[in-house]
Structures are given as C-alpha cells and as structure tokens.
N, C-alpha and C positions, 0 to 999 in steps of 0.2 A: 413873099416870105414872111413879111411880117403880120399878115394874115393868117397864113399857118401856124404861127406863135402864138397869137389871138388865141386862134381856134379850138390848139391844143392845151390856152391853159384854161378855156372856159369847159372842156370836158376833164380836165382835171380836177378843176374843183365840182364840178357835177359827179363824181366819181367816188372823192372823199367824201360827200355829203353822204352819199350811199352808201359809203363802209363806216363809216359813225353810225347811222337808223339801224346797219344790218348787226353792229355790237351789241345797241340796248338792245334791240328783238333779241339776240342771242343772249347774253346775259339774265333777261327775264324768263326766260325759256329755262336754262339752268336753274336758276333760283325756284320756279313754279316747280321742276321736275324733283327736287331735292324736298323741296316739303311736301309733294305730294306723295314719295314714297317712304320719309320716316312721317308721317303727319303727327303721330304725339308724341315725338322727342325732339320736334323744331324748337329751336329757342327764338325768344322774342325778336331776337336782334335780329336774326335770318328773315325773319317774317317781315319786320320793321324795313330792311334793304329791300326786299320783293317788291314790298307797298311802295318804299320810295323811286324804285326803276319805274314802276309804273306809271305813276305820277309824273317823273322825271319826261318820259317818254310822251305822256298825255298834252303835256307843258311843250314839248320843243316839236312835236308832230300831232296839231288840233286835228286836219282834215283828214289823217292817213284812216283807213276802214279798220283798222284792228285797235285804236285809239279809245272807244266803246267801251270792249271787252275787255281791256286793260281797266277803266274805271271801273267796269262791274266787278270784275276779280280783285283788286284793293278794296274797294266795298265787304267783297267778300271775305276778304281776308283777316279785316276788319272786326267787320259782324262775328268770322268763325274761334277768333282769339282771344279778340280785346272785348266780345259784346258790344261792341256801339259803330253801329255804321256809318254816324255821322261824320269823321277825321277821310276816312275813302270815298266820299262823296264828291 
C-alpha cells in the first residue's frame, strides 16, 4: 500500500509538471495568434508579454525542441517592433 501512495504521488507530480509546460505552450500560442492576425494595431505591451512567455518558457524548459523557436520568435519580435534584436537574444 504504501507503495502505491509512492507511486501515485510521483505520477502526480509528473502530471502537474505537464499541465504547467502545456499552459505556457498555450498561452504563447494565443498571444503569437493575436498578433499575428491584428499585426499593426498590437500594442507594445501585447508584444512585450509574448516576448516575455517566451523567454519565461526558454528559462524554465532549456532542453525541450521547441525552446529554439521560441528564442528566434522573441528575436523576432524584437527586431519586427522595437528594431534591435539584441533584448531577444
């Protein structure tokens, strides 16, 4: 029995970990989808969050394969706004 309490609390928190990475992916996913369909009446601050999910997301999940793509899109984001792609770098 007290193995089985073990067992289901290490897939509990294996579980949570998963639905915290699958909110910032969603969350960033919104935010990309929202400025990419008004793209010249995003305001700073929208753009600013974006950047900062990305980041946020780069910082708490190094090894994950979509990790990259997130820093070239803040990059990108960056360069498409503010001019200077060095802050998304």
């Amino acid at each position: 029995m007290k193995n089985l309490s073990i067992c289901l609390f290490f897939v509990f928190l294996i579980s949570c970990g998963d639905l915290a990475k699958r909110n910032k992916i969603d969350k960033i996913n919104a935010l990309k989808a929202i400025i990419e369909k008004d793209d010249m009446k995003v305001s700073d601050s929208l753009v600013n969050e974006s950047i900062q999910a990305m980041q946020n997301y780069a910082k708490a999940y190094p090894e994950d394969s979509i990790t990259p793509q997130y820093l070239f899109d803040a990059a990108a984001l960056y360069r498409r706004y503010f001019h200077s792609p060095e802050p998304g770098i």
